[in-house]
FISEVEX-180067 format. One record per residue: residue in one letter; y, z, x of N, C-alpha, C, O in turn. Coordinates in steps of 0.2 Angstrom, whole numbers, plus 5000, padded with zeros to 4 digits. Layout:
N
AYZXYZXYZXYZX
...
This chain:
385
X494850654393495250644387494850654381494250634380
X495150704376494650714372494550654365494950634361
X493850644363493650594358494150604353494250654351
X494650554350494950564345494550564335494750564330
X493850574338493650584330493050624331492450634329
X493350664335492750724338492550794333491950834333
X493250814329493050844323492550814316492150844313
X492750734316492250714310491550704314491050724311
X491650684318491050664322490650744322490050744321
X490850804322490650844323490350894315489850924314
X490750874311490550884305489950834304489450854305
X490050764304489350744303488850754302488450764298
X488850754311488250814315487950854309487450834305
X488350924310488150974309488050964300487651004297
X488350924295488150904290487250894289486850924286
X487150844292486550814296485950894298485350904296
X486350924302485950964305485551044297484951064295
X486151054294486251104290485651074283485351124279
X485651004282485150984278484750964279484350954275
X484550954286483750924287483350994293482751004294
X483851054296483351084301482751094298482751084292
X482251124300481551144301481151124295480651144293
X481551054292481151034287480950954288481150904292
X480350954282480150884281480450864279480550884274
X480950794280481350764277481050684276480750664281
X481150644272481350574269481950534269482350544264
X482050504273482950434271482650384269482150354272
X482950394263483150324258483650264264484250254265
X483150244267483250184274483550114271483050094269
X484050074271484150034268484049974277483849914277
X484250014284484049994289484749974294484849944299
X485350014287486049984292486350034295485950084296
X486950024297487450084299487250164296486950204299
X487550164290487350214286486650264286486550324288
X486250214284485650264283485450274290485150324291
X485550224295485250224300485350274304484850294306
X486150314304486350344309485950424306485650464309
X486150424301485750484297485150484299485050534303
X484550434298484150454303483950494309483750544311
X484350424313484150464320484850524323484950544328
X484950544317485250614318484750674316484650724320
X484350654310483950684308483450694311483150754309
X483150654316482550664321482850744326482450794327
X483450744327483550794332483450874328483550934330
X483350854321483450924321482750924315482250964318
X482550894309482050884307481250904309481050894315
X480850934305480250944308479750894309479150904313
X480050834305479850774304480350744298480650774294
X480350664300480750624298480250544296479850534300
X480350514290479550484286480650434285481150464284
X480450364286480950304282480750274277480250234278
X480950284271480850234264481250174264481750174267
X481150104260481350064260481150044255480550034254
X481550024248481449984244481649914241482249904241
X481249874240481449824241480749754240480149774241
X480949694238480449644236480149634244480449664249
X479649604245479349564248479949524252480149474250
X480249534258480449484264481149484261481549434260
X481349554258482049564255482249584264482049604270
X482949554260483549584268483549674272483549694278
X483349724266483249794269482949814271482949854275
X482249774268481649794269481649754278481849804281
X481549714281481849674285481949724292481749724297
X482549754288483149794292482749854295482649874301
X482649884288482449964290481549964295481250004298
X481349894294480649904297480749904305480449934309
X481349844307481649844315481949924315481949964320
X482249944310482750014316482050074314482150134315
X481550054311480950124310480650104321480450134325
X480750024321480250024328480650044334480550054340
X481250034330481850064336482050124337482450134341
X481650184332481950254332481350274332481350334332
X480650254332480150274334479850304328479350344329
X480050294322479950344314479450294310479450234308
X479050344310478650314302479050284296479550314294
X478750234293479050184289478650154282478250104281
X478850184279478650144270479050094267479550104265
X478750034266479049984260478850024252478350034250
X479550034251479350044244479249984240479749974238
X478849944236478749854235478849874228478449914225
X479549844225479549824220479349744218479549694223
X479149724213479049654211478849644204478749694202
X478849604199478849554194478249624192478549644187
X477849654193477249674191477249754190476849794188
X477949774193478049854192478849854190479149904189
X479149794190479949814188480349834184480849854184
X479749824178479849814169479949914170480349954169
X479249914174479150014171479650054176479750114175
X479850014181480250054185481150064182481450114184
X481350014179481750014174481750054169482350084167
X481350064165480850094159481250174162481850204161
X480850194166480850254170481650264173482050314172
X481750214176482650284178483150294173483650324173
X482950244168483450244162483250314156483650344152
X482350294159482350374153482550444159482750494157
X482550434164482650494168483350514168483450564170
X483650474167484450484169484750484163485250504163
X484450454157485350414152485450354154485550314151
X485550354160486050284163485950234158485450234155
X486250174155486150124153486650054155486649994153
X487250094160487650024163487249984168487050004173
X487149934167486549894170486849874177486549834181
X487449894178487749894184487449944189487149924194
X487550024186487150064187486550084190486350114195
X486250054186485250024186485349994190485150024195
X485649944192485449894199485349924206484949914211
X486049954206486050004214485650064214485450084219
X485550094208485050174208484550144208484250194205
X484250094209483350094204482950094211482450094213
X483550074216483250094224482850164226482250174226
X483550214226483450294226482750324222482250354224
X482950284215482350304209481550274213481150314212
X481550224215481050194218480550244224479950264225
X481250274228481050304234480850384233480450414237
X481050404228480850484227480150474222479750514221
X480250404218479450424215478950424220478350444218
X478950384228478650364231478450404236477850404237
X478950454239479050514246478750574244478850594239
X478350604250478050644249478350704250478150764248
X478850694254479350744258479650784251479650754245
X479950844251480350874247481050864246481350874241
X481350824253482150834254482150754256481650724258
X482850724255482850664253483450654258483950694257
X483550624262484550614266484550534262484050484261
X485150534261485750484260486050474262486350524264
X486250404265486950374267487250344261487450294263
X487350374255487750364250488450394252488450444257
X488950374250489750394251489950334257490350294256
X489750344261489950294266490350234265490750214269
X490250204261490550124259491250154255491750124256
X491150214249491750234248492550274253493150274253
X491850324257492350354261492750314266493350304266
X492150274271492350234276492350184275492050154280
X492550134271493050094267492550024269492749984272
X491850034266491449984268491449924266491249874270
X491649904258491549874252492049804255492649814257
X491649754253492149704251492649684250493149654252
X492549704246493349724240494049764243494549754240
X493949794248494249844250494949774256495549774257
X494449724256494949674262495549604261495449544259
X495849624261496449564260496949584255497249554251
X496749644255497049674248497949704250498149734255
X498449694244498749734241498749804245498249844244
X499549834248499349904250499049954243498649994243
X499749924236499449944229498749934228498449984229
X498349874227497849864225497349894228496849914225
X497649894237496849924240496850004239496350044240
X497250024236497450114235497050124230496750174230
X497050074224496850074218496050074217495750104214
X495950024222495150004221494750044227494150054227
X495150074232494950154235494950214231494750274233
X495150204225494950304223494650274216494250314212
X494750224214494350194208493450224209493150264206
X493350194219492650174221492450264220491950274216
X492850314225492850354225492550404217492050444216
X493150364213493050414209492250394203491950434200
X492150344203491450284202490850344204490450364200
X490850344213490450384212490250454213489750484215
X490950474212490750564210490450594203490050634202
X490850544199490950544190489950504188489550534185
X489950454191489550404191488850394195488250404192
X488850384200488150374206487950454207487350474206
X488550504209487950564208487850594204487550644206
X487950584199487650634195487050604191486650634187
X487050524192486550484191485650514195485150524193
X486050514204485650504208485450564208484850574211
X485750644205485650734205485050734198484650774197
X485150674194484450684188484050644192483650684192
X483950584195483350564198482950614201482350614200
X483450654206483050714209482850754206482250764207
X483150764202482750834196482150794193481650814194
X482250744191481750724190480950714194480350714192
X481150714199480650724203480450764209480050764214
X480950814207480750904210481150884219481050914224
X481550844219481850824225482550854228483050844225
X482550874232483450894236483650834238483350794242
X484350824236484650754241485150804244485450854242
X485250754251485650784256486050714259485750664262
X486750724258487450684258487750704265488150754264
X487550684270487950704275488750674276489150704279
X488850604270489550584272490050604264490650604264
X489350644259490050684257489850744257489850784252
X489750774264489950834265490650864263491150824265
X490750924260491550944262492150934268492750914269
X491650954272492150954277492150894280492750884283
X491650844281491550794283492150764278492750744280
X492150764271492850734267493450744269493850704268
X493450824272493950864273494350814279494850784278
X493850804286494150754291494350714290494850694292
X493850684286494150594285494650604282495050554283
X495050654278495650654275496150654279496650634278
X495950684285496450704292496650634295497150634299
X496250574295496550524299497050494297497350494291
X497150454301497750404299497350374295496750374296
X497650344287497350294283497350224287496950184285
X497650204292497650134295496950114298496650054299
X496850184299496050194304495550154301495150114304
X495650174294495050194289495150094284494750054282
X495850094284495750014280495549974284495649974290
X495249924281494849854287495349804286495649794281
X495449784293495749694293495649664293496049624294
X494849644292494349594289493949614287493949674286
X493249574286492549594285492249634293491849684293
X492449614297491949644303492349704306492149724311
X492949744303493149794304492949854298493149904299
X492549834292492449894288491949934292491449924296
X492349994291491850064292492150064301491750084305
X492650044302492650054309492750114312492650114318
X492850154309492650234310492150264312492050304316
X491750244307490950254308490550224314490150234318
X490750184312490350134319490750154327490450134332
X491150184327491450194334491250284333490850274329
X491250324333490650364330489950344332489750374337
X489650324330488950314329488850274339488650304344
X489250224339489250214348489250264351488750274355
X490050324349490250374355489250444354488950474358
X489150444348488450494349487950474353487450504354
X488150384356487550354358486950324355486350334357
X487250284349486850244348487250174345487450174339
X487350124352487850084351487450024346487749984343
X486650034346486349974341486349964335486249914332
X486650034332486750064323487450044324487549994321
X487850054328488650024326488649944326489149914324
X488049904327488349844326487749794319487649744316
X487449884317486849844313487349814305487949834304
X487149744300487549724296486949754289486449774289
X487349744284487049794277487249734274487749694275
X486949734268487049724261487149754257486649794257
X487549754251487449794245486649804243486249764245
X486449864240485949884241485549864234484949874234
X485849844228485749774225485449724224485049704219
X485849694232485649634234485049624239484549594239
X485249684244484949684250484049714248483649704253
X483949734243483449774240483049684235482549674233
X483549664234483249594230483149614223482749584219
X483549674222483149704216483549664210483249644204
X484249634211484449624208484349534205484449504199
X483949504212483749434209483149444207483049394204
X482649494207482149494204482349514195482049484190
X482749544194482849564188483049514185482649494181
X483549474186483849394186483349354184483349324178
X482849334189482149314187481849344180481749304175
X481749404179481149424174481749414168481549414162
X482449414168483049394162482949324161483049304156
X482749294164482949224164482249214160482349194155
X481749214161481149224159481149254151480649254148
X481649274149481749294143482049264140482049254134
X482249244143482849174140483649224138484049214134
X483549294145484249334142484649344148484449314154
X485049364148485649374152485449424157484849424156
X485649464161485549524165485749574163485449624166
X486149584159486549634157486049644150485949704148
X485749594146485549614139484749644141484349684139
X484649604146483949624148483749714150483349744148
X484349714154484549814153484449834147484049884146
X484849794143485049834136484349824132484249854126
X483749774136483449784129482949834133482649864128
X482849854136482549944136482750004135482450054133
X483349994135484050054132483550064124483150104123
X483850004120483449994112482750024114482550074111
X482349994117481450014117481350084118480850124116
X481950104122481850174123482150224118481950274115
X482650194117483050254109483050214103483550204100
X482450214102482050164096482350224088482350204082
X482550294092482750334085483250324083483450364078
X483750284085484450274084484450214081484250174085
X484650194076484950144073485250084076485750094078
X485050024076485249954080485949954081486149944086
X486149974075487049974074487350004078487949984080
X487050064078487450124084487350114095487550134100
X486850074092486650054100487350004103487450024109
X487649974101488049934103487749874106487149874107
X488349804108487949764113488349764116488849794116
X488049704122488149674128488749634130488649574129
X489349664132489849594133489749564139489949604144
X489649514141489949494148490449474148490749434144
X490749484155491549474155491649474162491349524165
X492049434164492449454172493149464170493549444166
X493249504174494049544176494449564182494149614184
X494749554184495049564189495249634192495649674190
X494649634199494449694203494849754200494749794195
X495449734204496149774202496249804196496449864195
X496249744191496549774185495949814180496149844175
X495349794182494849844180494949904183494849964180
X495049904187495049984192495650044188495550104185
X496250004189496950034185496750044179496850104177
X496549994172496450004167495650074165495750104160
X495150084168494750124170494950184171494750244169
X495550174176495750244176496150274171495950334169
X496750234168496850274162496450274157496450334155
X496050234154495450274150495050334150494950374146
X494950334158494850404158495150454158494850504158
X495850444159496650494158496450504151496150554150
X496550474146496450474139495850514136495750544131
X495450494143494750544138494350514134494050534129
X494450434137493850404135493450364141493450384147
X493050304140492650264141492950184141493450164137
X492750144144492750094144492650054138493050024136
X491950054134491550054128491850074121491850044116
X492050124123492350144116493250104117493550084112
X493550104123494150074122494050004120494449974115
X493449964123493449894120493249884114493349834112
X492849934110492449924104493349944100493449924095
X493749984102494649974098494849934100495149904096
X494649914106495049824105494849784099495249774095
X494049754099494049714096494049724087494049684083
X494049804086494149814079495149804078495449804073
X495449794083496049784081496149724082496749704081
X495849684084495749584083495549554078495749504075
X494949594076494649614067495249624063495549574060
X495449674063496049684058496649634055496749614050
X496849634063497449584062497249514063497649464063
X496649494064496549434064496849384068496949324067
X497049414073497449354077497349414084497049464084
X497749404091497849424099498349454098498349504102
X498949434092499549474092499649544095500049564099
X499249574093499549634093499149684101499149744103
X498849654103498549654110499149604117499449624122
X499149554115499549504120500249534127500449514132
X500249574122500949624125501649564126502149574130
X501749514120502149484121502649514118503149494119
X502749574112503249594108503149684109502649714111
X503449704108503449784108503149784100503249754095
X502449854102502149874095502549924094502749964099
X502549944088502850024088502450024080502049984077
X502750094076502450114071502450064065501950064061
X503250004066503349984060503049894061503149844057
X502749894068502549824069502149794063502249734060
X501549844063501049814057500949854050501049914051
X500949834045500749864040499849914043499349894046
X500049974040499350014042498850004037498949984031
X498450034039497750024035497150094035497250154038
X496650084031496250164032496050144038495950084041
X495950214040495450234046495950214054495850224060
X496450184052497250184059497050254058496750284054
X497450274066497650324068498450344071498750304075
X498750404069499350394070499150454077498850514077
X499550424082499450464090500250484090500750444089
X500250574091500650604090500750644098500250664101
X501350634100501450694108501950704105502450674103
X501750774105502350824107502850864113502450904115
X503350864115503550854122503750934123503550974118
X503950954127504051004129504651024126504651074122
X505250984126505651004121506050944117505950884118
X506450964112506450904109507050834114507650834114
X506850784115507050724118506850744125507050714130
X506450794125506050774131505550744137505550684136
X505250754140504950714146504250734147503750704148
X504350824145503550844148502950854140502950904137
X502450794140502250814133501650874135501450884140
X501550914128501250994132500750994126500551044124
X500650914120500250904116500150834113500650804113
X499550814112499350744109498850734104498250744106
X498950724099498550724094498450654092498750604094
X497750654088497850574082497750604077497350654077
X497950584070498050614064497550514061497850454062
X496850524056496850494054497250474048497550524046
X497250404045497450394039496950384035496450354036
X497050394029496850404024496850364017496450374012
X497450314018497550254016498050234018498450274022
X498250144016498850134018499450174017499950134020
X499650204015500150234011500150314013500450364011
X499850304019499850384021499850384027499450414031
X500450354030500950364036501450404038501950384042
X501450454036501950494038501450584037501050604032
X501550614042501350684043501750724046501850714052
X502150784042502650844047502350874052501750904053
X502750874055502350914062502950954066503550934066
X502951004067503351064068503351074076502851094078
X503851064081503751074088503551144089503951174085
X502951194094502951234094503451294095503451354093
X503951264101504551304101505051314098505251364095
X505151244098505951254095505751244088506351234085
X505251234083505351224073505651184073505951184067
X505851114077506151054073505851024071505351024075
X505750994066505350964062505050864067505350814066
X504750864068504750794070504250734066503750734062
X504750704067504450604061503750564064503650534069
X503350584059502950524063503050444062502650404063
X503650424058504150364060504050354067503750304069
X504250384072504650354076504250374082504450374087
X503550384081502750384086502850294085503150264081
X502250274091501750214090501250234087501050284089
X501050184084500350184080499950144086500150094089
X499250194085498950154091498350134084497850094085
């Protein structure tokens, strides 16, 4: 009877095979599932295989990856961050990348850790795995809605986000990274299953695809190894926590204050600051995505938030308890009037959207001509955002 995941299983493979043959390679070794199986795929075809591991002193990964280096028979480095190297290694991936979401930094400053470290040229990842093979916490007890939402959120997180963070680390440091689980075609598979496969029924069913996989290649030890967020399990995160507290700051402002030390030519004002806030998985995910429908950022939506809480001086016009439309508020300079134009007129399909500054309050109305049909339209009867 044949393997029922024997096309992904086979992309894998050859994902695996296609970025590591007759070379030196290095894995970014966390010591779970993921990196794990990369590995010992990569011994079969590599000319050599070196495991990194970054992480504090008697951190959870480091831990993990030094048991599956004596179990796969691979040489093994601790990459040691601690209190005495953490300030410049932060310093360092933020000037190397841009990055500045301190969320960001916490999961990347691993990677970043492990390519300043490796000697090798070519780097394997088990990055993609938690999004494609539905690793993440978040993914369980959910909403068939909400788990859909926080499955291409994660998705799109780290296509837009993680790699092109983790593609300037490399440049930075003259390195190839190689993604065996987001190979195309390896995507293309997973796309092929049943999504039932692929959602967990608890915590101890994420990735259960992968792990019955990693069994059927023969290596029943990796389908049952446990991970942590790389985070947590790296300690990098309670170490940062520590050297913020120690400042008398937050974790988040503590990012932010290298961000400032680093783009010292930029004006304090224009840097922005730090909000903390909790939000509900879901409704971050949803609202995330439309901002970036719009063509914006998260930052810039909430810096319109609170200048329309400034304005109106009260939640009113945020609350969503009344319809806003054009004639809810008196306007003011620097409002903007958001114009769509539809395909036809009292149409459905908009095929244009403009914002037209104002210029004072008294300067709310602008003609606007539909391109086909020349009817004149009101900017009466837009919302004003």
């Amino acid at each position: 009877m044949a393997y029922r995941y024997s096309d992904l299983e086979d992309a894998i493979v050859d994902a695996v095979r296609r970025g590591t043959e007759g070379k030196r390679v290095g894995v970014a070794c966390s010591g779970g599932l993921d990196s794990g199986l990369v590995s010992a795929l990569s011994t079969r075809y590599a000319d050599s295989v070196h495991l990194y591991t970054c992480g504090t002193t008697g951190a959870f990964d480091v831990a993990m990856a030094e048991d599956l280096s004596r179990r796969l028979g691979l040489p093994w480095t601790h990459v040691r961050i601690s209190k005495s190297n953490i300030e410049d290694l932060v310093r360092g991936i933020i000037g190397a990348t841009g990055i500045t979401d301190p969320f960001t930094v916490s999961y990347e400053l691993q990677l970043y850790s492990v390519c300043k470290e490796a000697e090798e040229d070519v780097i394997v990842s088990g990055q993609g795995s938690d999004e494609y093979f539905m690793g993440c916490a978040k993914f369980v007890g959910q909403s068939q809605e909400a788990y859909e939402a926080l499955r291409d959120a994660s998705v799109q997180r780290l296509l837009e986000v993680s790699v092109p963070c983790e593609l300037s680390i490399a440049e930075h440091f003259g390195k190839t990274l190689v993604y065996p689980y987001m190979d195309p075609e390896v995507v293309s598979r997973i796309s092929d299953l049943d999504p039932e496969d692929l959602r967990p029924r608890d915590m101890d069913s994420r990735k259960a695809v992968l792990r019955d996989i990693a069994e059927h290649l023969g290596y029943p030890e990796l389908a049952q190894r446990k991970k942590k967020s790389s985070q947590y399990g790296s300690g990098t995160t309670d170490l940062v926590r520590a050297m913020a507290r120690a400042r008398g700051m937050r974790y988040n402002e503590y990012i932010a204050s290298f961000c400032d030390e680093l783009s010292s030519d930029i004006p304090s004002c224009g840097r922005g600051s730090v909000i903390n806030a909790r939000v509900d998985s879901v409704l971050k995910a949803e609202a995330e995505r439309i901002i970036s429908e719009c063509g914006s950022d998260p930052s810039d939506a909430i810096a319109r938030f609170y200048r329309r809480i400034v304005r109106d001086g009260n939640l009113r016009s945020v609350d969503g308890s009344r319809e806003r439309s054009s004639r809810s508020f008196p306007p003011a300079a620097g409002d903007f009037l958001r114009v769509t134009i539809m395909s036809t007129p009292g149409g459905s399909e908009p095929v244009l959207q403009i914002e037209v500054p104002l210029r004072s309050p008294d300067d709310c109305r602008i003609s606007v001509m539909h391109p086909r049909s020349c009817e004149a339209l009101d900017s009466d009867v837009f919302r004003r955002t």
